[in-house]
C-alpha positions in Angstrom: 27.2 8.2 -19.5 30.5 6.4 -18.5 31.5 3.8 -21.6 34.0 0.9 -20.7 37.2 1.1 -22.3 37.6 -2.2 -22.7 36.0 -5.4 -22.5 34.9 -6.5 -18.5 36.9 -11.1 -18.6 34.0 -13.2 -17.7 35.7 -14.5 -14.6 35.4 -10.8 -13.4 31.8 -10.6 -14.0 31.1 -13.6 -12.3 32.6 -12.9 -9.6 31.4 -9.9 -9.2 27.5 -10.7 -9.6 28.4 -13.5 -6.8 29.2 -11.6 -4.8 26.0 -9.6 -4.7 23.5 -11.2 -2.0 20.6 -10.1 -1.1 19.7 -8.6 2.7 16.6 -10.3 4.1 13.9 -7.6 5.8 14.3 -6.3 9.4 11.4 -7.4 11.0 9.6 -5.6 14.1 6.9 -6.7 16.8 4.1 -5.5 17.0 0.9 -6.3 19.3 -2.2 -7.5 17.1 -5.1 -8.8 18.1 -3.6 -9.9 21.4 -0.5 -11.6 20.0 2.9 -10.4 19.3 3.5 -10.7 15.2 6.7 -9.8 13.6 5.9 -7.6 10.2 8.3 -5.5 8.1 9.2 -2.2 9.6 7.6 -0.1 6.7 3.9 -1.9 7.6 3.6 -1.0 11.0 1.9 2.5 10.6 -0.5 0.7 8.2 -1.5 -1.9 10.1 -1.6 0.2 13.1 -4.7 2.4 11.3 -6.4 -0.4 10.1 -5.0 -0.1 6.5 -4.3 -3.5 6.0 -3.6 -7.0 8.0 -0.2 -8.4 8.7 0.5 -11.6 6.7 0.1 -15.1 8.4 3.2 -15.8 10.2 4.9 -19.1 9.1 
């Protein structure tokens, strides 16, 4: 396991963890019930054999 040589500043770590953002999830169509809902790419097969609903849309 790599082990730091030396001690990472604080203004380094900062900025680094700011810099992390999050990516929001890619959201598909799909027909349901007679209307068009957007769900989460990895639900579609579910929802397309009756495995579960997709969520409410806002």
């Amino acid at each position: 396991m790599a082990v730091p040589k030396r001690k990472t500043s604080r203004s380094n770590t900062r900025s680094r963890r700011a810099n992390w953002k999050a990516t929001p999830t890619g959201l598909v169509p799909i027909a349901y019930d007679g209307e068009v809902r957007r769900v989460p790419r990895r639900f579609v097969r579910a929802i397309e054999r009756g495995f579960m609903e997709p969520p409410e849309q806002l």
